[in-house]
N, C-alpha and C positions, 0 to 999 in steps of 0.2 A: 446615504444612497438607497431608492426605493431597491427592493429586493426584484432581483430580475427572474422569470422561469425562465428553464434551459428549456427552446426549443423545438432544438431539433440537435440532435447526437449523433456520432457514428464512430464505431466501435471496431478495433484494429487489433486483432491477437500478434505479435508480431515473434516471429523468430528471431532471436538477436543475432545470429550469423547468417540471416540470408537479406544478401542487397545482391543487386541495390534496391533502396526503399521509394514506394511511390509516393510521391504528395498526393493528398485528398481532399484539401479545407478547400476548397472552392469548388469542386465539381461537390462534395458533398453538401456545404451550405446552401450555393445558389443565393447568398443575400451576402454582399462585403459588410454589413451596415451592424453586420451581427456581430457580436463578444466571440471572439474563438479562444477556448480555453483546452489545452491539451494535459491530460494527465497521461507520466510512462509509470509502470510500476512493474514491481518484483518481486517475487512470496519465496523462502525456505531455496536461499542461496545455496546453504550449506557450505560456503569456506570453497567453491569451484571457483577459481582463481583464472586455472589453465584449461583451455578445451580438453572434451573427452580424449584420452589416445585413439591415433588412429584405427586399432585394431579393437576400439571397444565394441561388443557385440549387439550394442542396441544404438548408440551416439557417438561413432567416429565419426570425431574430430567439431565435432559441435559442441557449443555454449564456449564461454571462456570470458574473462573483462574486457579484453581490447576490443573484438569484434560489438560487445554491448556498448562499451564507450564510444566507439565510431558512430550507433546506429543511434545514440542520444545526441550526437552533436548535431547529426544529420537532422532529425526532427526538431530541433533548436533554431538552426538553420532555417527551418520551413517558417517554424511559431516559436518564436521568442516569447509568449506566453504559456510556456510549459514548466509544468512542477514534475518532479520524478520523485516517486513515494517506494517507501519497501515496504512488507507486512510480518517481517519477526524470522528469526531462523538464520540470521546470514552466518551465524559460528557452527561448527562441528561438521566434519563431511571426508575433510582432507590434510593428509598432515602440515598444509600450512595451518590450521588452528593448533594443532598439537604444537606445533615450534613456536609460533607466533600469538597464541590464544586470542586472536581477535584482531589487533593493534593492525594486522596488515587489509582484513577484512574491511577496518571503519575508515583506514587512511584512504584506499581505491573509492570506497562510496563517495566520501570526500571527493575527489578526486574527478568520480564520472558527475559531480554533480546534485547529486540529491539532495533532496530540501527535508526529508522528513522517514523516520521509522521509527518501529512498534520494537516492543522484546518479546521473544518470543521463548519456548520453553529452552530452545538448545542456547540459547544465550547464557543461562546458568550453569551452563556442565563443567566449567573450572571455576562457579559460585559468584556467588555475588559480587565479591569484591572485586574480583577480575573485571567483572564488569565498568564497574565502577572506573576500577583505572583504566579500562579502554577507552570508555567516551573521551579523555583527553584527547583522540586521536579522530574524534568524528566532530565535522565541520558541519554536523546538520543537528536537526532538533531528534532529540530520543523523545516519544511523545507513547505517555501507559497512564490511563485515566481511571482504569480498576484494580491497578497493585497500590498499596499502602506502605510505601517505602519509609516512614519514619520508623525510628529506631535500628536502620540499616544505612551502610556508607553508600545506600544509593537516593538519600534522603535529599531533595533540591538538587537533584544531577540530573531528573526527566522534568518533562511537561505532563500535562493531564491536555493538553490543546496548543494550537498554534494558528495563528489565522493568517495567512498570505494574499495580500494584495499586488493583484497580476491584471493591469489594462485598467483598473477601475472595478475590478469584480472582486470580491472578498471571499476569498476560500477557508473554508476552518476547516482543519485536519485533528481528529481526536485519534488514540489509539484505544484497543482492548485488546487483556491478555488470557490464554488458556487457564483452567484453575490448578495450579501446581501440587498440591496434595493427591499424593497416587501416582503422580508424574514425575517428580523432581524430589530427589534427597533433601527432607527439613535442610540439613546440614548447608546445602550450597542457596538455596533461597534466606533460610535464617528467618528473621521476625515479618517477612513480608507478608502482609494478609490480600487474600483475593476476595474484592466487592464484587457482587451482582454485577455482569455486565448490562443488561436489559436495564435497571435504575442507575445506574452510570451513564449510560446512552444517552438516558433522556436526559437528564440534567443537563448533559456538553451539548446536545443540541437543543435545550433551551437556552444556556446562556450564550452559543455561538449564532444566533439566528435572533435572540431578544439583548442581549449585550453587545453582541459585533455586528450587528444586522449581514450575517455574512448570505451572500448568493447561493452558496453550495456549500454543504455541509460532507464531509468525507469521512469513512472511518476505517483505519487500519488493524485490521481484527486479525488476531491469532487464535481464533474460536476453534476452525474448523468450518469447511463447508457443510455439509449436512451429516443429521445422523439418525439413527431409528432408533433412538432413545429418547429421552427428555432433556438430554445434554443440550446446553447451549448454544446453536452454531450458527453461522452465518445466515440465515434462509428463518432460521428463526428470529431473529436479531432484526432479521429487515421488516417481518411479518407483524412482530410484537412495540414495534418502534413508529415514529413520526415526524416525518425531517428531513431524514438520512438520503442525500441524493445518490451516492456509490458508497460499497463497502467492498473493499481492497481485502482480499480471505489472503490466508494462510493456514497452515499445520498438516493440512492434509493430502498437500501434493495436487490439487487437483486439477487438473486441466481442461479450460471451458474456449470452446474455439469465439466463443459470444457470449458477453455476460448473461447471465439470469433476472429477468425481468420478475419482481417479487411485489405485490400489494401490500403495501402498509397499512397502517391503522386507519389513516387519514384516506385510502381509497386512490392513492398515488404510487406512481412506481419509484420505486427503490434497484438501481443493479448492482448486483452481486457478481464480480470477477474472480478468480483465480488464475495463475497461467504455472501451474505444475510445479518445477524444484530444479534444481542445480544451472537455473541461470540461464536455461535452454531457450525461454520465449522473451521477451521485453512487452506485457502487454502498452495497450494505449489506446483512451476512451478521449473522446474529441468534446466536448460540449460547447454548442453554438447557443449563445445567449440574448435573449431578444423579449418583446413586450409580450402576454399574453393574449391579446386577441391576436396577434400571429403563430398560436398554439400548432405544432405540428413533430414527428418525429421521423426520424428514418435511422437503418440501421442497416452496416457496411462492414464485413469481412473481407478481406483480402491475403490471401494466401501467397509469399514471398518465393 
């Protein structure tokens, strides 16, 4: 299949406890004739299970799984071509990880649905292997294209990519992980090594756009949104790369009411999302998929 441009999108920060939710693909497209592809995603869970308590001082009784699982069936409902991604973090936060170390974490994603996530650095804090034996308990693809997991029990347990065919459009989903040295005890990482994310990048979206001819190319990054260093982070990742149509942030909490429109190499936009930590927002980027001389964009927040 020729390689379609998205074009035209519209971008939805969504709180996951506030409905009810409005549908938007039709007043947003204006053309039925177009691909609607819906991505929901979720960065640095942290094991928030249960809503805030009500007397919490900044988020009573907000986030929680049920209300986020209602508000994915609901947009299921609308577009049954919808993927739901995470970007790394969903362990450590709350003592269901301490009782449960994960296992209740991966069975609920299961559960609300998701097709795909990244690891992220809290995913090692009961080590590797822990890991390892939790993915038995996750029905989606674990997807890390810059750790080097041989010679550890998480060796042929991820993906480096995953490509999803939705309507006819070909999605490739790569992950990338934070560099764990400084970060993370040797002891709970063990022999994994951290590749260059920026030469990783291009590789997956050379082979997912010249071996999958895929439409959209995604990346689940646990970089980090930006920094005033020379660290590697999302903003960087988009700037220094060629391909990447979104890249789904984690690590650093950050909350963007609208993705970040970033120039790539190639002189094309790249966006850049995060929606903050413990589950509070559900983002969701729309992509309407159509021929290039129909080349146009628009961009749509809505506040629930």
């Amino acid at each position: 299949m020729k390689r379609r441009d998205f074009i035209q999108y519209s971008v939805l920060a969504t709180s996951a406890l506030s409905l009810p939710y409005r549908a938007i693909s039709k007043v947003a497209s204006g053309d039925e004739s177009l691909k609607h592809i819906t991505i929901l995603h979720t960065n640095d869970v942290h094991s928030h299970i249960d809503p805030f308590p009500m007397d919490h001082y900044r988020n009573p009784g907000r986030g929680g799984v049920s209300k986020r699982y209602t508000l994915i069936q609901k947009v299921k409902a609308e577009n049954p071509n919808t993927l739901v991604l995470d970007a790394g973090d969903s362990f450590q936060g709350t003592p269901y990880f301490n009782f449960y170390g994960g296992e209740l974490e991966f069975k609920l994603m299961s559960k609300m649905g998701y097709h795909a996530s990244t690891i992220g650095n809290h995913e090692f804090d009961n080590g590797i292997d822990n890991i390892a034996a939790q993915l038995q308990h996750a029905k989606f693809d674990m997807l890390s294209a810059n750790y080097d997991f041989r010679n550890t029990s998480l060796d042929g347990l991820t993906k480096k990519h995953q490509v999803y065919e939705v309507d006819n459009v070909k999605i490739g989903v790569f992950g990338l992980g934070i560099e764990l040295e400084g970060l993370v005890s040797k002891n709970l990482y063990k022999e994994t090594k951290f590749l260059d994310p920026l030469e990783v990048a291009q590789e997956q979206i050379k082979t997912l756009k010249e071996d999958y001819s895929c439409d959209l190319v995604i990346c689940l990054s646990h970089l980090g949104y930006q920094y005033d260093s020379q660290k590697i982070d999302d903003i960087k990742l988009a700037e220094n790369t060629s391909g990447i149509d979104l890249i789904i942030g984690g690590h650093t909490h950050t909350f963007l009411e609208i993705p970040t429109k970033v120039k790539n190499k190639s002189g094309r936009t790249t966006l850049v999302n995060q929606v903050g930590f413990a589950g509070l927002y559900l983002g969701r980027i729309d992509f309407y998929l159509g021929s290039r001389d129909q080349h146009t964009s628009k961009e749509t927040v809505f506040e629930l």
